[in-house]
C-alpha positions, 0 to 999 in steps of 0.5 A: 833351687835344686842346687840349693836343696843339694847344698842343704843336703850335704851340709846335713850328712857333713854335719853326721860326720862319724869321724868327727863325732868319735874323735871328738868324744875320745881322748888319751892321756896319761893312762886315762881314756877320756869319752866325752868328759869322763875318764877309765884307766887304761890298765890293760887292753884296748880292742875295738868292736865297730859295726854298722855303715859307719863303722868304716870312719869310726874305727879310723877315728878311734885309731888316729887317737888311740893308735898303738894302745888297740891290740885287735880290732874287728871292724864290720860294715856293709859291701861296698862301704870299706874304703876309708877302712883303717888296714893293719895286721891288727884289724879285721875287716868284713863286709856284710849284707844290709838290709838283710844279713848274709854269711859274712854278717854271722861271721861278724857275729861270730867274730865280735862274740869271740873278741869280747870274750878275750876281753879281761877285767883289766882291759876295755872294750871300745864298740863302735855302732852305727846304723844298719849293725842288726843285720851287718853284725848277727848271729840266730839262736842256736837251731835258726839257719841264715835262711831262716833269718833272712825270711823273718827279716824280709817279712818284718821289712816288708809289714810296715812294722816300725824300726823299733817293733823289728829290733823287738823281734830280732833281738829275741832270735840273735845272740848277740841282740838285746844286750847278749854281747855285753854278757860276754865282757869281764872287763871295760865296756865302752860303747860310742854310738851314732843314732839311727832311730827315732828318739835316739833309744838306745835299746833300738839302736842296731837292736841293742846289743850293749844295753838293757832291754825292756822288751820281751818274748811276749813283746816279739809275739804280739808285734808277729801277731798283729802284723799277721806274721805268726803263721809266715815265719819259719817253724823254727822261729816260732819254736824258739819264741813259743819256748821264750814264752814259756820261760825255756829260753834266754831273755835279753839283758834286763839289768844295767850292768856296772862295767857297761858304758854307752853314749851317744855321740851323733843324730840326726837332731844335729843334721837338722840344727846344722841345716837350719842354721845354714839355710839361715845364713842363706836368708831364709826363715827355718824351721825343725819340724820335728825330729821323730818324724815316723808314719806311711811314707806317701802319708808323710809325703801328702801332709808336707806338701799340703803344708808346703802349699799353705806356706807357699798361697797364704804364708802360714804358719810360716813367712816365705822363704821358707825352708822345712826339715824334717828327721825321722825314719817312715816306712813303706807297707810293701806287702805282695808288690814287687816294684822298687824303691824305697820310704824317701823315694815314696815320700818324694813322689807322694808331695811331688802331687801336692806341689805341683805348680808350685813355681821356686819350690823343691823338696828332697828326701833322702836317706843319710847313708845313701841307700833307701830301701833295697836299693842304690838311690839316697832318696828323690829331688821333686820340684813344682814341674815334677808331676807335669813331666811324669804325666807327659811320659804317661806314667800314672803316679797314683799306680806307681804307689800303690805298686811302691814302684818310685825308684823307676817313676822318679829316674825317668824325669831326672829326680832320683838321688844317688849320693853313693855310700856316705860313711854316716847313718842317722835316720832319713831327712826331708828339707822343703825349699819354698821361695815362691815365683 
C-alpha cells in the first residue's frame, strides 16, 4: 500500500512537468512565436526572465525550443534547485532564499527589473513563473532593508495568514510585485506560468508581477491588523503602508496593459486528474475531492480521516477501493512554537489518529516540490499502525501538534518523506488509499 501510494505520487509530480508544460505551449516558426495556439511576430529580441523552484526546467525548455533566438537570460530558483539549469554565456543563473528571501533573491530583483528595461518595442519578454518566485525574486520599496523584509515575511508565515492575504502584503512593500515589473516592458510581455496557489489566480501566483492587481494598501493593512501583525512589523514597513494609505505612494498595477500576455500552463488540477486516472487504471474507484483544498492543516487532517473511516466501515459516500485526492495549499498557525515541520507533514500525523487500525489503508501528504515548510521532508506517509508505533516510543501525538513538531514525530516511526528537489510546484496533494483488510 505504501508503494502504491508512492507510485500515485510520482505519477502526480510527473504529471507537473514543467519541461513539458513549456515545450508544449511554445512553438517557433517562420517569424512567429506560437504560445498556446496564439501567435507574436518576432521582430526583434527574445530575453528571457525565469523564476520560482521550476525555473530550472522551464528555461531548459524555452531554450530547446527557441534556442539562438534568447539574446540574455536571467534565470532564478532556489539553492539548491540549479542542476538541470540551462548554462551558456547568455544565461545568469542565481540561486535564491525560499521560503524567506536572502540577498541573492534582491540581486534576482535587481537583475530582472534590469532585463526588462532593455526590453524594446520590438522585442519580447518571455517570463517564466513558477511556485516560490515572491521570495526567490524580490526587491522592497525604497527605505525597506533585506532584515526588514524577511522579519515581515516570517511573521506573515508564521500567522496562519493564507497564501493569497501574504502576497496582498508582499506586493505592497516590493517593486517588482503587484504588476511593477510589467511597468518596465516597452516591448512584448510574455508570461508562462505553473500555478502554485489555490484557484489558479493569477494575480496570487509569485505575487503577480505580470499582471493587475486588485488589492490595495488598504487590503495589506486590514490582513496586518486582523492577524495582530501591525504593532510586530518593522517601523519602516508600517511608514511605507501608512503613506500607501494616504495616496503617498505607489499602488500596484491597476489596469491590464495591452502588450502583457499571461497564461497558465500547469496546476495542480492536472496533478489530480492524472492520479485519478492512474489509480483507475490499477482498479480502484477514484475521486477528486477538490482542488482548492485550504484550512488549518490538522483540521484538514482529522476531517479526511473521519471521511476515510466512513468509507472504510460503511462504504459511504464511496465503495472500496477507494482512492482520494485532494489539491490545495493548508496552513500551519505556527505562532510562538519552535518545533519543526510543515502543513503536509501536520496534516499527515493529524489523520494519522483517525486512521488507526484501519488495516490496507494509507495516506500521504506532500508537497509538489520537495519541501514542506521550512524544512527538507516533501511531507508524511501514515498507515493504520502509525499511531501504534508512535505510542510505543512514548511519544504524545497531541503535544507534538500543538507544538507543530511533526517532522521528528513522523522520522522516528519511518513516515517522513523526502523526495529532494522535484523541479516543479503546483500547490500540496493529499492521496487516501483505502482497500480495506
Amino acid at each position: 500500500m505504501r508503494k502504491l501510494a508512492l507510485e500515485l505520487m510520482k505519477t502526480a509530480i510527473e504529471a507537473a512537468d514543467p519541461y513539458r508544460a513549456v515545450k508544449s505551449s511554445l512553438k517557433l516558426d517562420d517569424g512567429w512565436l506560437e504560445v498556446s495556439g496564439r501567435k507574436f511576430p518576432v521582430r526583434g529580441r527574445i530575453y528571457l526572465l525565469a523564476f520560482g523552484k521550476a525555473a530550472c526546467r522551464m528555461s531548459r525548455a524555452a531554450f530547446d525550443v527557441l534556442g539562438g533566438k534568447i539574446a540574455e537570460a536571467v534565470v532564478a530558483t532556489k539553492h539548491g534547485y540549479a542542476s538541470g539549469c540551462p548554462r551558456n554565456g547568455r544565461v545568469r543563473i542565481i540561486e535564491a532564499g525560499h521560503p524567506l528571501p536572502d540577498e541573492n533573491s534582491l540581486q534576482a530583483g535587481k537583475l530582472g527589473l534590469e532585463l526588462a528595461e532593455k526590453v524594446g518595442k520590438d522585442d519580447i519578454l518571455l517570463v517564466l513563473i513558477s511556485g516560490g518566485g515572491s521570495a526567490i525574486l524580490e526587491l522592497p520599496e525604497v527605505g525597506i532593508t533585506l532584515d526588514e523584509l524577511i522579519k515581515t515575511n516570517d511573521l506573515l508565515l508564521r500567522s496562519g495568514a493564507k497564501i493569497h492575504e501574504i502576497n496582498t502584503v508582499r506586493k505592497h512593500i516590493s517593486q517588482v510585485k503587484g504588476g511593477k515589473l510589467a511597468k518596465h516592458v516597452e516591448g512584448t510581455l510574455i508570461s508562462l506560468i505553473i500555478s502554485d496557489v489555490v484557484g489558479d489566480n493569477l494575480e496570487a501566483i509569485a505575487s503577480g508581477p505580470t499582471v493587475r492587481d486588485p488589492t490595495t494598501f488598504q487590503d495589506a493593512h486590514k490582513i496586518l491588523l486582523h492577524y495582530g501583525l501591525w504593532n510586530k512589523l518593522p517601523h519602516s514597513i508600517r511608514e511605507h503602508i501608512a503613506l500607501g494609505l494616504e495616496g503617498k505612494r505607489e499602488e500596484t498595477l491597476k489596469r491590464d496593459l495591452l502588450n502583457v500576455h499571461n497564461f497558465i500552463i500547469g496546476s495542480v488540477e492536472k496533478s489530480c486528474m492524472a492520479v485519478k486516472t492512474k489509480a483507475e487504471e490499477l482498479g480502484f474507484n477514484a475521486h477528486i475531492l477538490t482542488t482548492v483544498m485550504e484550512g488549518e492543516a490538522r483540521e484538514v487532517g482529522v476531517f479526511l480521516g473521519c471521511m476515510i473511516q466512513e468509507i472504510y466501515h460503511w462504504e459511504r459516500p464511496f465503495r472500496k477501493p477507494t482512492v482520494l485526492v485532494m489539491g490545495g495549499e493548508t496552513t500551519v498557525s505556527v505562532g510562538d512554537a519552535e518545533g519543526l515541520g510543515g502543513p503536509s507533514q501536520e496534516l499527515a500525523l493529524s489523520a494519522a489518529r483517525k486512521i488507526s487500525g484501519l488495516k490496507g489503508t494509507v495516506l500521504i501528504a506532500f508537497d509538489t516540490d520537495g519541501t514542506d515548510g521550512p524544512t527538507d521532508a516533501a511531507g508524511g506517509l501514515v498507515d493504520g499502525t502509525t499511531l501504534e508505533k508512535l505510542e510505543n516510543l512514548g511519544i504524545d501525538i497531541d503535544e507534538v501538534l500543538r507544538n507543530h513538531n511533526a517532522y521528528h514525530a513522523l522520522e522516528k516511526v519511518g513516515a517522513l518523506l523526502k523526495t529532494g528537489p522535484t523541479g516543479t510546484n503546483v500547490n500540496s496533494m493529499v492521496i487516501a488509499i483505502i482497500r480495506g483488510g
